[in-house]
N, C-alpha and C positions, 0 to 999 in steps of 0.2 A: 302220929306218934306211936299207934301199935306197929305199926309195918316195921320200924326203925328201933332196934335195943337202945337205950342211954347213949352206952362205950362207940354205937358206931356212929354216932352223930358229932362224938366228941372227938373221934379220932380224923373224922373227914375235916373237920375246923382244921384241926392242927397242921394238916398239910398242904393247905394252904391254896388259892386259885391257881386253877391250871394253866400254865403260859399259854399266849396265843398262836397261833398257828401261823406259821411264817409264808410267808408270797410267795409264788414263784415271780420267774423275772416277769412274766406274759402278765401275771396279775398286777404285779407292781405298777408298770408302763401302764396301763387301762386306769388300773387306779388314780395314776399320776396328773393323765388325761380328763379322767372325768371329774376331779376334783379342781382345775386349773379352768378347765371352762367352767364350772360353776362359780367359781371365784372370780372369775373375770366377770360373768353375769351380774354378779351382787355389786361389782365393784361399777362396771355402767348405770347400774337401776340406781347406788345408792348418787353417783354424778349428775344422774339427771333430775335428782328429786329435790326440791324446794329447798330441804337443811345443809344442803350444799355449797358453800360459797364458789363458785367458779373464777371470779374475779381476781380473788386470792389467791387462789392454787397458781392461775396463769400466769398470774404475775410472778408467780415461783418456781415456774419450770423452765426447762432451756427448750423447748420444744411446744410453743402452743400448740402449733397444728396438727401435729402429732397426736397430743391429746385429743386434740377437738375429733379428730377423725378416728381414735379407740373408742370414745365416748357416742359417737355417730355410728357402733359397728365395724368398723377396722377391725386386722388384724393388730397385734401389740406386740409384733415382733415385724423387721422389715426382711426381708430378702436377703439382703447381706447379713444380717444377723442368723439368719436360718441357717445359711452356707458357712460360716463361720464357726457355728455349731456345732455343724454334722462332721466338717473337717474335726472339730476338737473332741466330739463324744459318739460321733456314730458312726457306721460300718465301717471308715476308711481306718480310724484309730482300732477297733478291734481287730481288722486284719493285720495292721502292724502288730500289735499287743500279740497277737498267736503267731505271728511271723518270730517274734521276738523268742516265745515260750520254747517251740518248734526247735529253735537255734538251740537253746538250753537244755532241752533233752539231747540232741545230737552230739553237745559235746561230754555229756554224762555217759554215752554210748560208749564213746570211746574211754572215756577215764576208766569204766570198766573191762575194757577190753584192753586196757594196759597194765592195768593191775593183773588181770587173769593169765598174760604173755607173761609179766616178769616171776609171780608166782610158781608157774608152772617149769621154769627152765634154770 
């Protein structure tokens, strides 16, 4: 309490918690990752533990074996889901996406370059 006057203790309240510190994309994705396997971890240990009903759940899935083989260690996503995926959110869609952007500048290129023609003459 000596180190610190009254006023500045009262004026750091007032302004309130610092926002947090935003990801980059690299963090995000790690994060993303290491948070989805650990959920996935709790979600087999909690399947395999006694207060589990398994009988129930199976009988409510469209998929036993599916489960049965996530719950065994599988992966929880299949092959065609991966590829389906990566078509819809990774690299082939971003190269479209900047394909696209690419396009957008070029023809701002010219809108100014037709304005600048007809100004000048």
């Amino acid at each position: 309490n000596w180190c610190f006057p009254p006023g500045r203790r009262v004026q750091s309240s007032k302004l309130g918690p610092t926002p947090p510190r935003l990801l980059t994309e690299e963090e995000f994705q790690l994060q993303g990752e290491v948070e989805t396997q650990k959920a996935l971890a709790e979600l087999r240990s909690f399947c395999q533990s006694p207060e589990f009903s398994a009988w129930t759940t199976v009988s409510r899935i469209q998929s036993p074996k599916r489960f049965a083989d996530f719950v065994g260690g599988a992966c929880h996503v299949t092959p065609n889901e991966v590829s389906a995926h990566e078509r819809e959110f990774g690299l082939e869609s971003l190269s479209i996406d900047e394909e696209l952007f690419e396009e957008d500048d070029d023809d701002d290129d010219e809108e100014e370059e037709n304005i600048s023609d007809s100004s000048g003459g």
